[in-house]
N, C-alpha and C positions, 0 to 999 in steps of 0.2 A: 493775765493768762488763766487764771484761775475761773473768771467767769466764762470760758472757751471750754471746760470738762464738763464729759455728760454726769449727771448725777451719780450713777455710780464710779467715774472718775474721782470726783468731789468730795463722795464717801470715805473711797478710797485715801485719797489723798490727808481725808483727818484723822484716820485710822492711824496713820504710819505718822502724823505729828505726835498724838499719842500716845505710839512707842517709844517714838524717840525719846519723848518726856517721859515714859518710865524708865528707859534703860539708860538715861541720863540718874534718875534719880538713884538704881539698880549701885549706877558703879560709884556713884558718887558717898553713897552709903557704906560701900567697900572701902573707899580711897581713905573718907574719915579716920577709923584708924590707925593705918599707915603714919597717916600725915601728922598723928600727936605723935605717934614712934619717930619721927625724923624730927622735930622739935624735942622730944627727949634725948634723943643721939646728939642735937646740934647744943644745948644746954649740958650734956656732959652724963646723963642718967642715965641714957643706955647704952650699952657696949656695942660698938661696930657689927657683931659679929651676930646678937640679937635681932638689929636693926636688920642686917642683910639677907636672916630667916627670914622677918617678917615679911622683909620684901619679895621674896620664894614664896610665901603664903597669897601674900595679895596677887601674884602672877598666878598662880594658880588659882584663886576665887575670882580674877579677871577672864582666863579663858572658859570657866562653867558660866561665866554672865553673858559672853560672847556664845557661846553653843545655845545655851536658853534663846539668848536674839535671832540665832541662825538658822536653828532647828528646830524648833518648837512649834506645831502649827500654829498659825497667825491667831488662827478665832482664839484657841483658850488663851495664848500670851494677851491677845488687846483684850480679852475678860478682865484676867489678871490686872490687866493697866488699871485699866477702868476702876476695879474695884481697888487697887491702892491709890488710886490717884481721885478717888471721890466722883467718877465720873461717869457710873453705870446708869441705864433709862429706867423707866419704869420699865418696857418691852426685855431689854438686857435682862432685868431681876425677875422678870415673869418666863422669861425663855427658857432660863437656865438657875430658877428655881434650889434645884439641886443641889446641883453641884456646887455653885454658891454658898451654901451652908457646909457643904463637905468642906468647904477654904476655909471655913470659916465666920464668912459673912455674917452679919446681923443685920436686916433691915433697920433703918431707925423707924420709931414709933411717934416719933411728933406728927403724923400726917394729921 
């Protein structure tokens, strides 16, 4: 099926794998913590009622990951991807220059 999309279908379509693998890696990052807190609950170290915050915490850093995914316009979120996920062009880094550096970015220097 995929050989059936015009190129910018095709674009498109690697675009949105791309987020999907950030906003996988987004909550899974989030989830991390939790998930040692329910092993300290289920081993005895931390009280129910800790546990039950944290779980109030994570639901609230899960719906600002979901509004980031929802609302956020697409071009600077798939930047974003790109650039935690290792995955920016040379064109990407020359485009947007900038604001890349405002995130953060560091070109590497090995060229």
């Amino acid at each position: 099926m995929e050989n059936r999309l015009t190129p910018k279908q095709q674009k498109r379509l690697q675009e949105r794998k791309i987020l999907d693998e950030y906003h996988k890696l987004v909550t899974e990052q989030a989830l991390e913590p939790l998930y040692q807190s329910i092993l300290e609950w289920k081993s005895g170290t931390l009280p129910y009622f800790e546990l039950t915050e944290l779980i109030h915490l994570f639901h609230k850093k899960n719906q600002e990951i979901y509004k980031d995914f929802t609302y956020t316009d697409d071009k600077n979120l798939l930047l974003v991807a790109k650039m935690k996920l290792g995955r920016l062009s040379e064109d990407d880094i020359k485009e947007n220059k900038r604001l890349l550096e405002f995130w953060g970015y560091e070109e590497s220097t090995s060229n």
